[in-house]
VOBAVO-871489 format. One record per residue (C-alpha): residue number from 1; residue in one letter; x, y, z negated. Coordinates in pm, 1 decimal, padded with zeros to 6 digits, always signed. Layout:
<nodes>
[NUM,'A',[X,Y,Z]]
...
</nodes>
This chain:
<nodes>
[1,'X',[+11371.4,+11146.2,-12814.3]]
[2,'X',[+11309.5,+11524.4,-12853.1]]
[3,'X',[+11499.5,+11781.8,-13022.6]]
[4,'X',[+11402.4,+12124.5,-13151.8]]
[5,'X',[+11694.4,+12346.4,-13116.0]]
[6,'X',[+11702.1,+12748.1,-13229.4]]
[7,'X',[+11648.5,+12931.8,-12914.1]]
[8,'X',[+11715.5,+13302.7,-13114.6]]
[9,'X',[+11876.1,+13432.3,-13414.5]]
[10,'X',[+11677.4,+13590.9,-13697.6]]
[11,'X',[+11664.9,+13917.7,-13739.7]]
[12,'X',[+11667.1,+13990.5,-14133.9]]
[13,'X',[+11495.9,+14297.8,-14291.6]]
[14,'X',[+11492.3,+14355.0,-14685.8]]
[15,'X',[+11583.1,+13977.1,-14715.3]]
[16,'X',[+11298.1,+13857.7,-14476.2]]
[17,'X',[+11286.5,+13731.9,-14178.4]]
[18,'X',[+11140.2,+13987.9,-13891.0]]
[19,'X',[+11125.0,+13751.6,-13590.4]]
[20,'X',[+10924.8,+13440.8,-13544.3]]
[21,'X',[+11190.0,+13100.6,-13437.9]]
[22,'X',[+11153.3,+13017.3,-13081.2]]
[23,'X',[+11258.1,+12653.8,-13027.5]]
[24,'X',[+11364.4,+12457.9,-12753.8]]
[25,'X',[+11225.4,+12145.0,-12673.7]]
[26,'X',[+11539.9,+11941.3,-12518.8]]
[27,'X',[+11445.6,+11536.1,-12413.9]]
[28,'X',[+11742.6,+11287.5,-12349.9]]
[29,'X',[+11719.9,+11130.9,-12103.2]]
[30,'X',[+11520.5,+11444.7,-11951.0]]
[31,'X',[+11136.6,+11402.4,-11927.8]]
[32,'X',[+11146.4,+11358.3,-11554.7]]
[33,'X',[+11385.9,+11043.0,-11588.9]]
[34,'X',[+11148.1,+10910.5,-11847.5]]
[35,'X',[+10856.1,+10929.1,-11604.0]]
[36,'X',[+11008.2,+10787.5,-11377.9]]
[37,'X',[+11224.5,+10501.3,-11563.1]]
[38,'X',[+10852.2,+10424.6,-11733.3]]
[39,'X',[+10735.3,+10326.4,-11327.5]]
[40,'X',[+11073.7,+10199.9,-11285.1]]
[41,'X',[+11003.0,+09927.6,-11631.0]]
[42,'X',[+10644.8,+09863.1,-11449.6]]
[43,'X',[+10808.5,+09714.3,-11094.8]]
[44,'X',[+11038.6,+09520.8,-11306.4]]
[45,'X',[+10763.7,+09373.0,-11521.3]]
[46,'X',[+10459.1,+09342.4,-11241.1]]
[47,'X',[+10692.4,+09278.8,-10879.1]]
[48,'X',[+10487.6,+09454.3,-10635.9]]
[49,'X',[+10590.4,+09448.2,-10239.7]]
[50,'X',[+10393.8,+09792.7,-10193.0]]
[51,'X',[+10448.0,+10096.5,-10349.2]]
[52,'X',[+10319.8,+10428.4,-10249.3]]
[53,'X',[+10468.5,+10744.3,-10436.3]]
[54,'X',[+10176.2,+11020.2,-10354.4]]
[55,'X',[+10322.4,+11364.7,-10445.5]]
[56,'X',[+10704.8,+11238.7,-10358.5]]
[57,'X',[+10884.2,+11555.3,-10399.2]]
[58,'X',[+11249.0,+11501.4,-10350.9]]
[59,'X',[+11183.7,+11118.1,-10343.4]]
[60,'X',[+11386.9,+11033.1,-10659.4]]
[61,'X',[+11142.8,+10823.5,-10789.6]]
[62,'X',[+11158.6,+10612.2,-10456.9]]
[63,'X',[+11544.2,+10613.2,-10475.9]]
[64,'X',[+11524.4,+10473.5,-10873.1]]
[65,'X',[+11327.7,+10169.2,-10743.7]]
[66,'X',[+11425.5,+10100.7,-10416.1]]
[67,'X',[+11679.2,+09835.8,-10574.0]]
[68,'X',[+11459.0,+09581.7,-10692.7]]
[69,'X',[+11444.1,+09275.3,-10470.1]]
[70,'X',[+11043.4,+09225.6,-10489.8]]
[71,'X',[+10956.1,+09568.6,-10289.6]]
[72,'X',[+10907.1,+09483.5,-09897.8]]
[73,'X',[+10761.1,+09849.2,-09846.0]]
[74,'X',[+10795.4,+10174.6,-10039.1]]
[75,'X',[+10588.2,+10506.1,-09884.1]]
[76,'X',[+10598.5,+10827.9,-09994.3]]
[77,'X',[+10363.3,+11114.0,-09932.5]]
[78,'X',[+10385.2,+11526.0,-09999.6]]
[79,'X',[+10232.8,+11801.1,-09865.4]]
[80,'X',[+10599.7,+12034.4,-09853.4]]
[81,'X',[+10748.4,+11869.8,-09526.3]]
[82,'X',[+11062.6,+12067.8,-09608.3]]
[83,'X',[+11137.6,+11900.9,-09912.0]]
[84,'X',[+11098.6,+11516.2,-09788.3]]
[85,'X',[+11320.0,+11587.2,-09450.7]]
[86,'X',[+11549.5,+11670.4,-09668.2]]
[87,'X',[+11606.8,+11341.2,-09844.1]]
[88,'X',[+11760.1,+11129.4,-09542.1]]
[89,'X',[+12083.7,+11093.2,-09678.5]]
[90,'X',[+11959.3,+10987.5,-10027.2]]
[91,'X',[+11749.2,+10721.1,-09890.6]]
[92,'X',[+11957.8,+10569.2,-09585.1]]
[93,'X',[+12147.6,+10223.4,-09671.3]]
[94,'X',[+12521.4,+10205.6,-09785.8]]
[95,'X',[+12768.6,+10043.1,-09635.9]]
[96,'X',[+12785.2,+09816.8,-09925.4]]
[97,'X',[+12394.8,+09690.8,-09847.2]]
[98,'X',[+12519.7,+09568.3,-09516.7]]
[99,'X',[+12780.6,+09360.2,-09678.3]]
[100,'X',[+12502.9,+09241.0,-09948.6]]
[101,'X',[+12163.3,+09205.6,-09771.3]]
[102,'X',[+11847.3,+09173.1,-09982.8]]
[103,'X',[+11659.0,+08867.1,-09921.9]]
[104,'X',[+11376.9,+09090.4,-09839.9]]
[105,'X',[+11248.9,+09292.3,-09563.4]]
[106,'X',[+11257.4,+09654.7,-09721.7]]
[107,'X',[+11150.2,+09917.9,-09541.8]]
[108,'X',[+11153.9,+10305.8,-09672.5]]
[109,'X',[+10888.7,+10540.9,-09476.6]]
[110,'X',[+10833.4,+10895.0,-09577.1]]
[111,'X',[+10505.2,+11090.8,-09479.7]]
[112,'X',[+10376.6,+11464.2,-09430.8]]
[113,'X',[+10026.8,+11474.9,-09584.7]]
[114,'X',[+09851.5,+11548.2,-09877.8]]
[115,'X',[+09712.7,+11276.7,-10117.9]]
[116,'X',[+09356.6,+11347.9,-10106.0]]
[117,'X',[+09373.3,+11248.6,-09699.5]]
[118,'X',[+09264.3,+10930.6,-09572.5]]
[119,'X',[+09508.6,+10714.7,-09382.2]]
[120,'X',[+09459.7,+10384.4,-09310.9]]
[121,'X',[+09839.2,+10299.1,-09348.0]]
[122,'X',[+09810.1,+10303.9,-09709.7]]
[123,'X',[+09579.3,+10033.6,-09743.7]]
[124,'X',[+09654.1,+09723.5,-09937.1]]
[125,'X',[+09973.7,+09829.1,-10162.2]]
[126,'X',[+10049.0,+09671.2,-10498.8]]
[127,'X',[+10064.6,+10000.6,-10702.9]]
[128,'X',[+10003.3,+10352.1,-10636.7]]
[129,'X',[+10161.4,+10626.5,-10845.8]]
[130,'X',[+10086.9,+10994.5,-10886.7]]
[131,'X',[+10352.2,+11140.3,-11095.4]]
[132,'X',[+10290.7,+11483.8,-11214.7]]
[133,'X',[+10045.1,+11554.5,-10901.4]]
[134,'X',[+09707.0,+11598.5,-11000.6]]
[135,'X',[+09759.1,+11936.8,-11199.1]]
[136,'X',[+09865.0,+12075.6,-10873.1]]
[137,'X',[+09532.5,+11997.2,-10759.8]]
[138,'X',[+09234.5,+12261.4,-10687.2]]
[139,'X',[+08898.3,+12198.9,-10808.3]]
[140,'X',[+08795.2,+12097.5,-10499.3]]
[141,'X',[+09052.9,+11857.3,-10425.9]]
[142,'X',[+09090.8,+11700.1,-10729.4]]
[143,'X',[+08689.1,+11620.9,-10646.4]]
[144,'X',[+08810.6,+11400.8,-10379.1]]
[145,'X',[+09144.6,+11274.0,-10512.0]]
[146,'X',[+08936.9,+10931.6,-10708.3]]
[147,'X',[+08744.6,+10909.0,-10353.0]]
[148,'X',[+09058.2,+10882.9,-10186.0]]
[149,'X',[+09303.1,+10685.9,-10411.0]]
[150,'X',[+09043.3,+10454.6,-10590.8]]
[151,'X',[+08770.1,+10426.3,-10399.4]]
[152,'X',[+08932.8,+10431.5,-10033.2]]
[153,'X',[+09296.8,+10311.4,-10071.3]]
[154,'X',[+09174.8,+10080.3,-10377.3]]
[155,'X',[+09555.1,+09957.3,-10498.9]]
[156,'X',[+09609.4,+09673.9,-10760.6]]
[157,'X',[+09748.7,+09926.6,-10985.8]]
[158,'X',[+09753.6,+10314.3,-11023.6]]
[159,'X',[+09988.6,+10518.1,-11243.7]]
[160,'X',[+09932.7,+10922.0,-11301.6]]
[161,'X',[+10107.5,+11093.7,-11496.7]]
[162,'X',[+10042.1,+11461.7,-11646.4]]
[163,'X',[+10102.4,+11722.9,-11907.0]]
[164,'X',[+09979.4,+11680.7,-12227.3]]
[165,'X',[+09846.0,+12062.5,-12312.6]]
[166,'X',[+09788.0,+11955.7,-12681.9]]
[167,'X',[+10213.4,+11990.2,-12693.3]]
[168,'X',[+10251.9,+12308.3,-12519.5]]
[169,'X',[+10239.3,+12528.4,-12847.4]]
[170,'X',[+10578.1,+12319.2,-12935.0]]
[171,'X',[+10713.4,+12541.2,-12640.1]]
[172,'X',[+10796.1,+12913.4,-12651.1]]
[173,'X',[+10551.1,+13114.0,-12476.3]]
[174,'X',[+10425.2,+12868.4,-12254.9]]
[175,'X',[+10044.7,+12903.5,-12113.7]]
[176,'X',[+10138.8,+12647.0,-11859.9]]
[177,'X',[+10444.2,+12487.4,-11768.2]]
[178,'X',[+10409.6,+12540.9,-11400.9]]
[179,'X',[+10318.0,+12865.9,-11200.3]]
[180,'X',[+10161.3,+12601.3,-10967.2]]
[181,'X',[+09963.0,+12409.4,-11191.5]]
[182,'X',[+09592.5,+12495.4,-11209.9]]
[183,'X',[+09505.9,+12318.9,-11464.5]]
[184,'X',[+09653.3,+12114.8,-11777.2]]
[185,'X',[+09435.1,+11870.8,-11967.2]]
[186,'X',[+09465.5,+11824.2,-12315.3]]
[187,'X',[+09448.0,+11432.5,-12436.2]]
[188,'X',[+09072.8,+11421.5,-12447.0]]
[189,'X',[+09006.9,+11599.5,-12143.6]]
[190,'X',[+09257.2,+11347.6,-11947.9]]
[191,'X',[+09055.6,+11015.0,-12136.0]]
[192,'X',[+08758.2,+11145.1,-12049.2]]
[193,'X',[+08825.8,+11226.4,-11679.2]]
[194,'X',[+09073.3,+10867.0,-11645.1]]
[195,'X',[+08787.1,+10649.7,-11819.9]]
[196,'X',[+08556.3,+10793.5,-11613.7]]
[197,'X',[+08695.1,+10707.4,-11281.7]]
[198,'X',[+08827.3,+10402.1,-11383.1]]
[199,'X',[+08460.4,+10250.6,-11502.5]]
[200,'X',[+08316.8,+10406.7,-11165.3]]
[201,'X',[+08547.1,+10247.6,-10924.3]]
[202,'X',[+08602.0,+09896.2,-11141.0]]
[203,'X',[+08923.3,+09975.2,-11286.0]]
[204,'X',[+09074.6,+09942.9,-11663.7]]
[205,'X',[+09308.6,+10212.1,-11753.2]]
[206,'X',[+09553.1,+10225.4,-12076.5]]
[207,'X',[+09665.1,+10530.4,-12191.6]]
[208,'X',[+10034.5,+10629.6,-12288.9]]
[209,'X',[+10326.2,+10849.5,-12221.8]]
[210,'X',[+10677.1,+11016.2,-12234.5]]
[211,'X',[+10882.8,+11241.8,-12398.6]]
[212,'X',[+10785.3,+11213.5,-12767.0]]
[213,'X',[+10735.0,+11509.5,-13006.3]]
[214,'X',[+11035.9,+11641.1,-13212.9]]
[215,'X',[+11028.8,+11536.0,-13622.4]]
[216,'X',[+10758.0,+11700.6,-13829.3]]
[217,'X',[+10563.1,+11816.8,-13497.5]]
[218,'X',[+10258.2,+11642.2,-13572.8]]
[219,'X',[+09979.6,+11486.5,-13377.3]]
[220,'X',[+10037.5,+11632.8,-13084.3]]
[221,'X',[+10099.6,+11288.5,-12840.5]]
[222,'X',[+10344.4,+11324.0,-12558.7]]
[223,'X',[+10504.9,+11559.6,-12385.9]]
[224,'X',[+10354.7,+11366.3,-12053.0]]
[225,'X',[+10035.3,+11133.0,-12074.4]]
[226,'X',[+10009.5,+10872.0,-11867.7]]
[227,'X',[+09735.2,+10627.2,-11728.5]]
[228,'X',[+09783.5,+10335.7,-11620.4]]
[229,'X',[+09478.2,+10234.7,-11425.3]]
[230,'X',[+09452.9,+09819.8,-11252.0]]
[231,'X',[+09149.4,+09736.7,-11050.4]]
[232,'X',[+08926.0,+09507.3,-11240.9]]
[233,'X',[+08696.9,+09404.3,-10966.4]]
[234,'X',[+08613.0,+09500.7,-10564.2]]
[235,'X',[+08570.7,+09897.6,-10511.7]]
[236,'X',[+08247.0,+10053.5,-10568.0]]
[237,'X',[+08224.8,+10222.1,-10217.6]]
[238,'X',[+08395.5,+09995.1,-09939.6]]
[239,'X',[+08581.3,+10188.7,-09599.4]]
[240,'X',[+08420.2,+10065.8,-09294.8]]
[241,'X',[+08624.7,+09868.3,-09078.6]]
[242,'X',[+08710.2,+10114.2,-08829.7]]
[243,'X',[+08865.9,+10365.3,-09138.0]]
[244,'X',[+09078.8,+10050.3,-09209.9]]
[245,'X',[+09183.2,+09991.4,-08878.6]]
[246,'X',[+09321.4,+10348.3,-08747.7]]
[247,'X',[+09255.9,+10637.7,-08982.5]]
[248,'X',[+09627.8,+10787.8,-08916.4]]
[249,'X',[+09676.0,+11123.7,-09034.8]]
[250,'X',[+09999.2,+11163.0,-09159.9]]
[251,'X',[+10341.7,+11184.0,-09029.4]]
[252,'X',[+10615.0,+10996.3,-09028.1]]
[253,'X',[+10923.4,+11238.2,-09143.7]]
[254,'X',[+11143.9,+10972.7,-09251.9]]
[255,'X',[+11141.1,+10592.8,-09183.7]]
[256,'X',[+11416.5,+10308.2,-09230.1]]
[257,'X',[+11489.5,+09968.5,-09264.4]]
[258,'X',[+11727.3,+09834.5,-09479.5]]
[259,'X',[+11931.2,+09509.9,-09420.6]]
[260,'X',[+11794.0,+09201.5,-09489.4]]
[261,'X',[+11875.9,+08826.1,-09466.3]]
[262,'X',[+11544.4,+08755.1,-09250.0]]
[263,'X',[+11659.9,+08984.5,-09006.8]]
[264,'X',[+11938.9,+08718.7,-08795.4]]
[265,'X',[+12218.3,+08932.0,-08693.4]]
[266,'X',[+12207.7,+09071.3,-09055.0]]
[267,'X',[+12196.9,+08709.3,-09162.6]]
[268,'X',[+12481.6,+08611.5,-08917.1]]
[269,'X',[+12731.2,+08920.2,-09057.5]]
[270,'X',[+12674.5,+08783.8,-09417.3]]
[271,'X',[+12722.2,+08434.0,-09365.0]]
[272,'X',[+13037.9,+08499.1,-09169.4]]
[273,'X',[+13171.3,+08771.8,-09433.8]]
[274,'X',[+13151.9,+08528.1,-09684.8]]
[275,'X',[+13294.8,+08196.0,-09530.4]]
[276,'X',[+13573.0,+08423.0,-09429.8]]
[277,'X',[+13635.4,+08527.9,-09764.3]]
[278,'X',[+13615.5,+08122.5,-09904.4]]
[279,'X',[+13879.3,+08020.0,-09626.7]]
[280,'X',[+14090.6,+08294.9,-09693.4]]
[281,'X',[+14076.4,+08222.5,-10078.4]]
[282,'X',[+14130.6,+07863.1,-10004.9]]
[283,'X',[+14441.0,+07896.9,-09752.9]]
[284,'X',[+14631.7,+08142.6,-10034.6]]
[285,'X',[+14531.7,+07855.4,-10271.1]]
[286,'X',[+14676.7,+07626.2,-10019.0]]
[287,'X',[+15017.1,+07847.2,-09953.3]]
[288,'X',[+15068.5,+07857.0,-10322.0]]
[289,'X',[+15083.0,+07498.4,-10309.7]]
[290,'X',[+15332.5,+07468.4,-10074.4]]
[291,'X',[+15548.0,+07733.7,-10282.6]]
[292,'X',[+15515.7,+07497.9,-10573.1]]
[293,'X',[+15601.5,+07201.8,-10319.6]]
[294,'X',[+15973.1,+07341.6,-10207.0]]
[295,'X',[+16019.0,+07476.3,-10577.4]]
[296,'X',[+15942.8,+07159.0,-10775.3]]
[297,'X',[+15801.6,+07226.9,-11100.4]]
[298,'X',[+16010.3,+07339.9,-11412.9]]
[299,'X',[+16205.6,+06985.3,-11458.1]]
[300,'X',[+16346.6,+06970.7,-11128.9]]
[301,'X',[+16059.7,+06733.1,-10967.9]]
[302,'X',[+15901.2,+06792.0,-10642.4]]
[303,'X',[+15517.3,+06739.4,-10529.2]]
[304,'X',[+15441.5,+06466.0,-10271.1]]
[305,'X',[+15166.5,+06643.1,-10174.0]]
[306,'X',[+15063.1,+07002.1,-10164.0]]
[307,'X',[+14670.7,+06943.0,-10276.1]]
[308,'X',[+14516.6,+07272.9,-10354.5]]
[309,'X',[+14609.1,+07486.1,-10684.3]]
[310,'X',[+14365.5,+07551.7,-10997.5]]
[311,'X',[+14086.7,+07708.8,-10974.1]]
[312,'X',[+14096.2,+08076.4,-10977.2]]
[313,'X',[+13909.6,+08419.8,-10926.7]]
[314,'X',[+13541.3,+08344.6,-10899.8]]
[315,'X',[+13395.1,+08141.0,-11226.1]]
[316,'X',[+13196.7,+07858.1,-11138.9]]
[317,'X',[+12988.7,+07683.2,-11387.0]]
[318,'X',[+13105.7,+07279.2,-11456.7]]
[319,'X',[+12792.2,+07182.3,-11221.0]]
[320,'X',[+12948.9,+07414.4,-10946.4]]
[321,'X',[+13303.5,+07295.7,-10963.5]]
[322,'X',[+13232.5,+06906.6,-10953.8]]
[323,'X',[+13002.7,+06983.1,-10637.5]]
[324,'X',[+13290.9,+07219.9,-10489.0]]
[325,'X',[+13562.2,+06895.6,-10540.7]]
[326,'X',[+13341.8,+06612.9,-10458.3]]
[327,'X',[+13388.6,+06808.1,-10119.8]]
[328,'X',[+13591.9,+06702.3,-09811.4]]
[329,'X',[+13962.4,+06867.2,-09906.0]]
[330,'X',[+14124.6,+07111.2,-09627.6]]
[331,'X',[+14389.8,+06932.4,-09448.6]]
[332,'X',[+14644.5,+07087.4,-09265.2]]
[333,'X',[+14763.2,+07013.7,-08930.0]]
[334,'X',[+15061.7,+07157.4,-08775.6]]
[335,'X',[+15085.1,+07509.0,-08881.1]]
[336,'X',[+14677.7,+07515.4,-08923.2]]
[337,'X',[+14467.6,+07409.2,-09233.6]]
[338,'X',[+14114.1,+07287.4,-09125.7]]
[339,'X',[+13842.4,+07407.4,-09422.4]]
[340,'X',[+13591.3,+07141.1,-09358.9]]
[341,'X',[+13204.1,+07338.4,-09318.7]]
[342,'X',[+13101.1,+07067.1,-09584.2]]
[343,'X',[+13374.6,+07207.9,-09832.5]]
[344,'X',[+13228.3,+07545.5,-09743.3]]
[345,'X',[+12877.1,+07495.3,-09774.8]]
[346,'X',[+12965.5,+07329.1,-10167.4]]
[347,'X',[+13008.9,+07701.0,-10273.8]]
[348,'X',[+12710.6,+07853.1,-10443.2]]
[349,'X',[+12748.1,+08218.4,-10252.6]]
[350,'X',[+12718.3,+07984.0,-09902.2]]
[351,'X',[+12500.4,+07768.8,-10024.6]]
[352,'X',[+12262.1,+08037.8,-10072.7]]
[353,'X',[+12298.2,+08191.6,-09769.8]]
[354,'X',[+12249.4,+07854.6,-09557.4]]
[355,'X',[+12078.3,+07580.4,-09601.9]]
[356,'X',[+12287.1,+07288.3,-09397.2]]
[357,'X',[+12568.7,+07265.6,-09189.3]]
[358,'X',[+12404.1,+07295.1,-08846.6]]
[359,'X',[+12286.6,+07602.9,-08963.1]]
[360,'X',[+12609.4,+07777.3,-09096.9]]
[361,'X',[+12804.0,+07646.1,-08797.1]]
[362,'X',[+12523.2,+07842.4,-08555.1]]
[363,'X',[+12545.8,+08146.1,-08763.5]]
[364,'X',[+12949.9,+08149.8,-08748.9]]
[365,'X',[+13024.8,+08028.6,-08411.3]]
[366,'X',[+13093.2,+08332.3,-08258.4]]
[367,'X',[+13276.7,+08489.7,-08531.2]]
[368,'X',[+13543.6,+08236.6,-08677.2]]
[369,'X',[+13734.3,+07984.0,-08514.4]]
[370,'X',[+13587.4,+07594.2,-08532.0]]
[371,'X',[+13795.9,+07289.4,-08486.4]]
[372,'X',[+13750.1,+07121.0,-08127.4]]
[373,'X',[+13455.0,+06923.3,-08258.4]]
[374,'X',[+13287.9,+07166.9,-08488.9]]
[375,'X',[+13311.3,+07055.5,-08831.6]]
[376,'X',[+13559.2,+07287.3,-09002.7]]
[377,'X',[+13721.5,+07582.6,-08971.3]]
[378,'X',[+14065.8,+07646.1,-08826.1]]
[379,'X',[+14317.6,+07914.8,-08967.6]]
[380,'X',[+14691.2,+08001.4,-08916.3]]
[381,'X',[+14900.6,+07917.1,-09201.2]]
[382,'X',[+15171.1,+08147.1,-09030.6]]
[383,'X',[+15116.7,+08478.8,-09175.5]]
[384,'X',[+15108.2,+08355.2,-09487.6]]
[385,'X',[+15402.9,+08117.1,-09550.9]]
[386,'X',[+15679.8,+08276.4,-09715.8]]
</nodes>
């Protein structure tokens, strides 16, 4: 929502007012986190593998939707080399993504180029967006910029986003918003150019935006209009094979994958993380057991056998808990309790992470300690007893 706030005083002269009110036009969130929360709201709704973010910039649209589970590959592409090798930090994986994998591939690969290049690498994506890019755009390279993104790369789904010139009077002084813009459309004059393109090169496009006018503005649309263009049919002009094959003119400033489950040592760290975390839940479960065992309960009795306490900590749904205890119990033996894999594997985290016990007992063998014949694991009850 947009608020007009007084940007000067009045000056007052005989009673009246000497100075015209200059406003300022204040957005919450801020317009750029509306652009990009409105892509954001489209890979949530649509689940594409392959985005491409031509005119990157800093890359914080590619760090807002890097989370989503659906995205296998996210590019991005800017002609100021400076300002993408810059972003490594922002865009490398946490510690905490190693510990929780995606289930996905994802990988992250940052380019030097300019968006009205051919490269052959950005062929095939789910959606392509253009966020505040083509203003930046000369004459002649806007020319080629449908050639390029709708014609040659010819994604599922295009977003651009621009100013909306019919709300720059609602600004003090402002001719254009950007000393490096050279050019800002009004409404019609973005239609006219998006419908254009998009009936040339068999796309539909719907129009919208962000950032909406302050109370008693008028019709004056967005702040930012936005197109939203998704291919309706094969392109009008297809690339020749050997364009789709090896047209590589970009480069790679940034690249990285990010942890996955399909990738097996990955795979093997996660598994093991969590059955360590189940047998170490289920031997203080077991300890607490045996406290209650020498204590007797409050009228003096004692337990003839230790068994496992409540429930406690994670919350399992009914369905969940009757699977966990139609399990094989842990049994101790000595001064070790034995967590049968079977008892493991009942747990939903474990469960989701393999899909038998051959296969958790491959991806834990060299990690935890197995009984002599393999089916359970063995822990000291030692450090724990009181």
């Amino acid at each position: 929502m947009a608020q007009s706030n007084n940007k000067e005083g009045h000056g007052v002269v005989d009673g009246h007012l000497d100075l015209p009110v200059k406003k300022v036009i204040n957005f919450s969130p801020p317009l750029y986190r509306q652009r990009y929360s409105f892509v954001n709201d489209l890979v949530n709704q649509h689940k594409p593998k392959k985005v491409a973010d031509l005119g990157c910039g800093n890359a914080s649209l590619i760090q807002m939707i890097k989370s989503h589970s659906c995205l296998e590959l996210i590019v991005g592409v800017d002609i100021n080399k400076d300002k993408i090798g810059s972003q490594r930090c922002r865009l490398s994986p946490f510690s905490g993504e190693y510990l929780s994998p995606r289930d996905l591939n994802l990988s992250i690969i940052l380019y030097h180029g300019s968006a009205v290049e051919r490269d052959s690498r950005l062929l095939g994506f789910d959606l392509v967006t253009c966020i505040e890019l083509i203003e930046h755009l000369d004459s002649e390279d806007l020319a080629r910029f449908p050639e390029v993104v709708f014609g040659y790369l010819s994604p599922a789904m295009v977003v651009i986003s621009t100013p909306n010139s019919d709300f720059n009077p609602l600004f003090p002084a402002v001719t254009m918003r950007d000393s490096d813009h050279k050019f800002e459309w009004n409404r019609k004059q973005f239609q006219t150019w998006a419908s254009g393109v998009a009936d040339f090169y068999n796309y539909s496009v719907e129009f919208t935006g962000v950032g909406e006018p302050p109370e008693g503005a008028g019709n004056v649309g967005y702040c930012t209009q936005i197109g939203v263009f998704r291919k309706t049919g094969a392109p009008a002009t297809e690339p020749c094979v050997a364009e789709q094959s090896g047209q590589h003119v970009y480069k790679i400033v940034y690249s990285v994958s990010y942890p996955s489950l399909q990738q097996k040592e990955i795979r093997k760290l996660a598994v093991a993380n969590e059955v360590s975390r189940q047998v170490q839940s289920l031997r203080q479960r077991y300890v607490s057991s045996l406290r209650i065992l020498r204590r007797g309960d409050g009228d003096g009795h004692r337990a003839s056998d230790p068994g496992l306490v409540p429930f406690s900590g994670p919350v399992f749904t009914e369905l969940e808990k009757r699977k966990i205890e139609k399990s094989p119990e842990p049994f101790r033996f000595g001064n070790k309790l034995y967590v049968p894999l079977e008892r493991l594997l009942a747990y939903p985290k474990v469960n989701r992470l393999c899909d038998s016990v051959d296969t958790m007992r491959a991806l834990i063998a060299d990690s935890v300690r197995l009984s002599r014949d393999g089916s359970a694991v063995k822990v000291d009850l030692r450090e724990a007893s009181p």
